[in-house]
N, C-alpha and C positions, 0 to 999 in steps of 0.2 A: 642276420637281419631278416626280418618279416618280407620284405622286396625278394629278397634269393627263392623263398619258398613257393612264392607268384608266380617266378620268372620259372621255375621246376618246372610248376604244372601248365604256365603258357607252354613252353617248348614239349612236354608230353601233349596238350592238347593239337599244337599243330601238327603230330607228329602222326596221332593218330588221326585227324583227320582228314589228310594225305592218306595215310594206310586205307581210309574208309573208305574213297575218293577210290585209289587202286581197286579196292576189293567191290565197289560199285562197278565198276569198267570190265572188270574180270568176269563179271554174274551178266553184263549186258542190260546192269538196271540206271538209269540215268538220277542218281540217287547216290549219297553217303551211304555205304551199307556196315552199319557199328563203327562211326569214329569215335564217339563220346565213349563206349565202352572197350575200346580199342586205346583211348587216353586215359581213360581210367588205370587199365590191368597198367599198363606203361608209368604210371605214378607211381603204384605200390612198387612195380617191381625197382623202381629210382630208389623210391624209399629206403627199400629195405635193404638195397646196394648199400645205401648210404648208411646204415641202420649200422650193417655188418661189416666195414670199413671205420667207424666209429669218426663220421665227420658229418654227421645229422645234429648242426646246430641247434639252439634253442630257438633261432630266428627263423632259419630253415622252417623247420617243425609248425612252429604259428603258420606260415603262411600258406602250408599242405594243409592244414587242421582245417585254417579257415574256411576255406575253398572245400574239405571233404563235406563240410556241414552245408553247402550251397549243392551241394553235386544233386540230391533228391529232387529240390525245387525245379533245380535245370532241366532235368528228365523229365519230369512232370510237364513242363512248356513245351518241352520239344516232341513228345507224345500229342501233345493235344495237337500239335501240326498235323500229324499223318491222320490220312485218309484211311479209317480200317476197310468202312464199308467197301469204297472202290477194291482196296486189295483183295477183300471175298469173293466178289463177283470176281474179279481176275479171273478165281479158278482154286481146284484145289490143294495148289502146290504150296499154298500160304498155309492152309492149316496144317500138311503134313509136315510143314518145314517146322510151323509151333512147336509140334505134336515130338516131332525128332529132337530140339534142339532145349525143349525142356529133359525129356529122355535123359539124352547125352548130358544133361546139368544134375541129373538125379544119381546117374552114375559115374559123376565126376566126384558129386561129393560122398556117398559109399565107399569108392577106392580110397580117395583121402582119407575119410573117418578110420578103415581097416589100417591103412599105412601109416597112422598117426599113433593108434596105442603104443600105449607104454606097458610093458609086461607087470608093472607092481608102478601103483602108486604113490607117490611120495606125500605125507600131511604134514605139515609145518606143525607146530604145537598149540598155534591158534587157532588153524582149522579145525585142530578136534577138538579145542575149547567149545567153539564156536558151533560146532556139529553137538556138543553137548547140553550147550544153552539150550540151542534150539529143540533138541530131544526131550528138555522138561528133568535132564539127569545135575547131578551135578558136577560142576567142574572141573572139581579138585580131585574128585574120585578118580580112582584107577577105571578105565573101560571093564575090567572082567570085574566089578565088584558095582557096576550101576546094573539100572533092574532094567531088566531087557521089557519089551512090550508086552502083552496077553497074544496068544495066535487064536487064531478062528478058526474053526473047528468043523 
């Protein structure tokens, strides 16, 4: 049921908001510091438990779905709350923190992209239909028998 899927991501978001709440108290900032994205990673990772267990209903599923297509708008609201300006003047531990913790997002997803190849490829029969359409060859031909491009010179 579509309710289950609700009730997932209610219980990840209290979850992380709690965590945020800790990790606000820990930094000394009287402030949630990443619940919403702390409820977020704690969704997917439900998810994909459940993905991988194979008990991610069809109702389940609607009711994560739903709520993932609402999650942009959310953030969008809850951003327009915060005060950038005041955090600038703060000082400049706010931009370093930026400056680091996009960094560390830039080399999170590098390592992933490296640890994620596949050594060879696999093309379904449709993909390379498909890769031929769109090449302007045709379809039925054998790949070594279509005309390759002109190269520049």
């Amino acid at each position: 049921m579509t309710i289950f899927g609700v009730a997932l991501l209610a219980l990840c978001t209290l979850i992380g908001v709690f965590l945020g709440d800790l990790l606000g108290v820990a930094l000394g900032v009287k402030a949630n510091v990443g619940g919403v994205g702390l409820a977020m990673i704690l969704l997917i990772a439900a998810r994909s438990w459940l993905v991988a267990r194979g008990k991610l209903g069809h109702g389940v599923k609607l009711g994560v779905e739903f709520w993932s297509t609402m999650y942009i708008p959310i953030v969008v609201a809850m951003a327009a709350q915060q005060n950038v300006v005041a955090a600038v003047r703060g000082g400049p531990i706010v931009l370093i923190a930026a400056t680091v913790s996009l960094l560390l997002c830039f080399a999170c997803v590098a390592l992933l992209g490296r640890f994620g190849r596949r050594d060879e490829p696999t093309q379904s029969g449709q993909v390379r239909q498909g890769g031929a359409v769109i090449g302007g060859g045709d379809p039925a031909a054998p790949s070594s028998a279509r005309p390759r491009p002109a190269e520049k010179v």
